[in-house]
N, C-alpha and C positions, 0 to 999 in steps of 0.2 A: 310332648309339650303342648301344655293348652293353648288356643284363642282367648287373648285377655279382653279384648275390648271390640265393639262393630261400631265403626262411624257411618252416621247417618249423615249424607251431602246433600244439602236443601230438599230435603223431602223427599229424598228418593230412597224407602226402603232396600234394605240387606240383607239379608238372612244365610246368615253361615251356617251349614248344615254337613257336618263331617262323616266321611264314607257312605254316603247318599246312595239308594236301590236306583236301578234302571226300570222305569216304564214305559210301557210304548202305547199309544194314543193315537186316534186318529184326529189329530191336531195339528194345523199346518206349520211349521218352523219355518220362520221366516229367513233364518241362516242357511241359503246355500250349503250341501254338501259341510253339515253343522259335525259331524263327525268322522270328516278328512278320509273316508273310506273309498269316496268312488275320485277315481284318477286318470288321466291320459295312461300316464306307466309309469311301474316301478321306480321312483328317482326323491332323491334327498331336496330336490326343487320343489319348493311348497308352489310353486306356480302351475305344478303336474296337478294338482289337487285343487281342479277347476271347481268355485273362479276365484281362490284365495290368492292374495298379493301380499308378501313379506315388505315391509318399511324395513331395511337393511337386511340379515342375513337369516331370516325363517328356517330352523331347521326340520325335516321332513321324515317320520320313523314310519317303518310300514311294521316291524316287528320292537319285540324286549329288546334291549340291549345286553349282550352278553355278559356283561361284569359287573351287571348292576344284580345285586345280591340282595335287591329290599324284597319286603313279603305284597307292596303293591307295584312290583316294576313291569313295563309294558302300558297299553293301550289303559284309559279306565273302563272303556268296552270296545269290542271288534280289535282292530289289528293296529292301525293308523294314530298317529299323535304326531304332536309340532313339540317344539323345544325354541323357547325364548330365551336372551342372554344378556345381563346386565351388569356393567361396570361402573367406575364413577363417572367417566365421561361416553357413556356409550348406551345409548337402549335401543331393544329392538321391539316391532308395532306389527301385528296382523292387521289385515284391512279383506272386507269385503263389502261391494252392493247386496245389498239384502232381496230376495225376492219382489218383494213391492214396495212404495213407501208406505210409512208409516202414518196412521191417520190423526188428525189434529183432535185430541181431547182422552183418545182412547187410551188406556193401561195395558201395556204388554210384560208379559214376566221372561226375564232374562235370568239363562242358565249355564255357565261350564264349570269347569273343573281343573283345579291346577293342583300340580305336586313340585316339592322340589328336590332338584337332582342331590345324589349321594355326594356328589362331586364338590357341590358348593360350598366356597369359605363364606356366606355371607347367606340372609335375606333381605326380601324387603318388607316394608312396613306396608307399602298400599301397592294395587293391581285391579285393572278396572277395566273398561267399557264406555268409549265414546259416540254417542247417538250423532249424526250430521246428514247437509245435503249435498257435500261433496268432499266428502272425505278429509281425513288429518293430512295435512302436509307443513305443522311447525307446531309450535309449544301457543301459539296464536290462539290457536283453532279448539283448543282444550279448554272450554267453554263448563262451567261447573255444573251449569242448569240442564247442561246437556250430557250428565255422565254419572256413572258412581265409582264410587270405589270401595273394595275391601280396605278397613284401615285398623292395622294390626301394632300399635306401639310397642307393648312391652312382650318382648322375646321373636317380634314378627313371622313372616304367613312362613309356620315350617310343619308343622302337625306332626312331625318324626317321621320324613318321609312319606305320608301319606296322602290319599287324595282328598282334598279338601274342594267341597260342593259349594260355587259363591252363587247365589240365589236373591234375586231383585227387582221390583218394580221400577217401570218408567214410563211419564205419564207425557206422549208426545205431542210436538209443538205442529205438526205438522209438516211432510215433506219429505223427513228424515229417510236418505237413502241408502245409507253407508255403516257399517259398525268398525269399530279401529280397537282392539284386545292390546294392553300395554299399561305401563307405568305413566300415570302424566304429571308426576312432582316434578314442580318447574328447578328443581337440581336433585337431579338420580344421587350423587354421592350423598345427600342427607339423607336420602331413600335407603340407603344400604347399610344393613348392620351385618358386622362382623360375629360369628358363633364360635368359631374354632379357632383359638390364638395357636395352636399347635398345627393350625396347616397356613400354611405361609404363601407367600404372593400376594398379587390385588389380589382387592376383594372381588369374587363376582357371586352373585345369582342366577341360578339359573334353572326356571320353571319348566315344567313339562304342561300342555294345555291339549283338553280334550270336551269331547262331546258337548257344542257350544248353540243353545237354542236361543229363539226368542219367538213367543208366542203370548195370541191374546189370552190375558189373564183372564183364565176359566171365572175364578169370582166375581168380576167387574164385569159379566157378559150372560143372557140370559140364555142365551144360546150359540156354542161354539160351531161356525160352519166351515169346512173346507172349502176354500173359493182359491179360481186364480185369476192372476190379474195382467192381461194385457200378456205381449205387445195387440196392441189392437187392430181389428178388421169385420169388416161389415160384415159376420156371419152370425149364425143364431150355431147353440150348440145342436141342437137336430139336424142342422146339415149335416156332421162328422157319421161316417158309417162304420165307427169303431163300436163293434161288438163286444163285451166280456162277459163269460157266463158266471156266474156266483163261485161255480164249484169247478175253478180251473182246474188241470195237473199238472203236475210238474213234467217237462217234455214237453208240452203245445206251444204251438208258433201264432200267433196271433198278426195279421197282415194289418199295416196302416196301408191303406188304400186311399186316401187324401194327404201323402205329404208330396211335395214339388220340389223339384232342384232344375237350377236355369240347366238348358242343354250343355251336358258336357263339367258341367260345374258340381260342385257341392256344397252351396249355399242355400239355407231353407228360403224359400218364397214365401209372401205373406198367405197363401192359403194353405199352408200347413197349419198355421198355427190351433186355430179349432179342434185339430185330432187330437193334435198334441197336448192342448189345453185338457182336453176331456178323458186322454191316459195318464195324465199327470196327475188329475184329481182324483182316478183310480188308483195310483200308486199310492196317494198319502192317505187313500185310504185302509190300502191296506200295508200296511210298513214295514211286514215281514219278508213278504215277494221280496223276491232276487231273482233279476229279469239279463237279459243278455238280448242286447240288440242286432239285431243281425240285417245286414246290408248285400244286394245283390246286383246285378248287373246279367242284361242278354250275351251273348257270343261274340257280339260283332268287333273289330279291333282287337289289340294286343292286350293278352291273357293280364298280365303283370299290372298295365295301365286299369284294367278292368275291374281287378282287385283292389289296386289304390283307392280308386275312385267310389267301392262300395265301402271300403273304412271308413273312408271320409265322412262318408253320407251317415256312415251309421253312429258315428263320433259326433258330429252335427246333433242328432238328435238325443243321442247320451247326454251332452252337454245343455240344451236346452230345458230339457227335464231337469236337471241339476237346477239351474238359475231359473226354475219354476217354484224352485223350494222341494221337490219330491230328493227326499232321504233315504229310498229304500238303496241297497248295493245294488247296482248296475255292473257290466259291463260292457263292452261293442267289440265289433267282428266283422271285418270285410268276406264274404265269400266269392266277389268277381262272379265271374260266370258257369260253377262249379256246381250250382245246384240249382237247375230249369226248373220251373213246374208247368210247362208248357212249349210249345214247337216255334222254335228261333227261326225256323224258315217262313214266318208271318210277323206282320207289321205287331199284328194284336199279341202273337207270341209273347214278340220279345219283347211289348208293354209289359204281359201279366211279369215276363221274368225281372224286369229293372223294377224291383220293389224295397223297401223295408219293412222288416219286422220284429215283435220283441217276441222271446224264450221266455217261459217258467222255468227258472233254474233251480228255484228251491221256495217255498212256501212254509 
């Protein structure tokens, strides 16, 4: 089934572009962990899949579904996808802070990709993208100036199961913190068309949403740079003594040697952020890296506690990279005090040993 028609919402180009190639760029995506792959752990809680927040019930797939027998079911890339579900009285809304805000005048080009399920008695006609500076929280906030939408009238967004690429500029007012993925017709049940008079019950829809970017529009820009932005602290990036050589391998441990956590704790200090700022700009730059963070700890105190506490540390920084905008796959790893690289019976030891570091895990 075709796309019959693209509405255009106060000047904010659309471009529907169906079963779309994947490219990879070193261009920073402002969308947090924009392809739901790196996660605390395995779990159908889209809130695992830091720092996404479900408006009612976000579903959360790390694989295919079994009995879905379409020729695109699964992931539209890597492994991970959400699943939206909409009734006459019911819709549900992704939400995230975006990396940095958004600058007042500039054009950034917004990207994902929806499908919809085999399951569904119904479509809908529109599905969109709300730009804000503190997020949706009513039919209030669904500001037109501030959004687009796909708008599909006759036969709506089904493309026969397949995944269909909504693709869109937007030209921001300044500020904007937030992006909120969802239906904003001020009555879903006019939203909803029924397909199949032969499958019976409400009607619902129900989208499957993946690989969801937004970056500055390469056209409207003379030159695209990878920058990060804050949280801020009086350092210059030359203080960081994070090293990388061009021609990693895959297997090398790389030490941050400037990050902080208060005594005893696992909270980042403001003098990390510098390193971290300046591994994260490595990472988007290179987007294929798949890194593993790895966390340690000296001897002293109980083995168990020791290990906790280098998860922590090293989930801290997992996460921070994430809400940096760095999209590469990560994971993190506590190891406690199971692998010294120096003599715990010294102060200076068990410094060098209470460290973190990231892995090449794959290039």
């Amino acid at each position: 089934m075709k796309l019959h028609q693209v509405g255009i919402i106060l000047g904010m180009l659309l471009a529907l572009a169906l079963e779309g190639q994947n490219s990879q760029a070193a261009v920073k995506n402002l969308v947090p962990n924009g392809s739901f792959e790196n996660y605390r752990r395995k779990s159908s809680d889209i809130r695992k899949a830091i720092p996404w927040r479900g408006i009612e019930t976000i579903d959360y797939y790390h694989n295919a579904l079994s009995n879905d027998t379409t020729r695109q079911k699964g992931a539209y890339s890597g492994y991970a996808y959400t699943g939206f579900r909409f009734r006459k009285k019911y819709k549900e809304f992704l939400q995230t802070k975006l990396a940095e805000p958004l600058h007042r005048g500039t054009v950034y080009e917004f990207t994902m990709h929806i499908r919809l399920a085999y399951w569904s008695n119904a479509v809908l006609k529109s599905f969109g993208v709300l730009f804000s500076k503190a997020g949706y929280r009513g039919q209030m906030d669904a500001v037109k100036s501030n959004m687009f939408d796909t708008v599909c009238v006759q036969g709506g967004l089904h493309n026969a199961y397949h995944w269909i690429t909504v693709r869109g500029y937007y030209k921001a007012d300044g500020g904007e913190k937030y992006i909120t993925i969802g239906n904003f017709a001020p009555k879903i049940r006019k939203d909803l068309m029924r397909i199949e008079i032969s499958k019976f019950g409400a009607r619902e829809a129900y989208y499957f949403v993946d690989d969801i970017s937004l970056v500055k529009a390469p056209q409207f820009e003379e030159k695209v740079a990878v920058q990060i932005v804050g949280p801020t602290y009086n350092f210059n990036e030359e203080d960081s003594t994070l090293k990388v050589k061009a021609n990693i391998d895959v297997g090398e441990k790389i030490a941050l040697n400037n990050i902080f956590f208060e005594n005893g704790k696992y909270y980042l200090l403001p003098e990390s952020y510098i390193e971290l700022n300046k591994l994260a700009k490595y990472l988007i730059s290179w987007p294929a890296l798949e890194i593993q963070i790895n966390g340690h700890s000296d001897n002293t105190g109980m083995a168990y506690k020791n290990q906790k506490i280098s998860e922590l540390r090293a989930r801290e920084v997992f996460e921070y990279l994430i809400k940096k905008g760095v999209q590469n796959k990560m994971y993190f790893k506590g190891f406690g005090g199971t692998q010294p690289i120096a003599d715990n019976s010294t102060d200076i030891g068990r410094a060098q040993n209470r460290r973190v570091e990231f892995e090449i895990i794959k290039k």
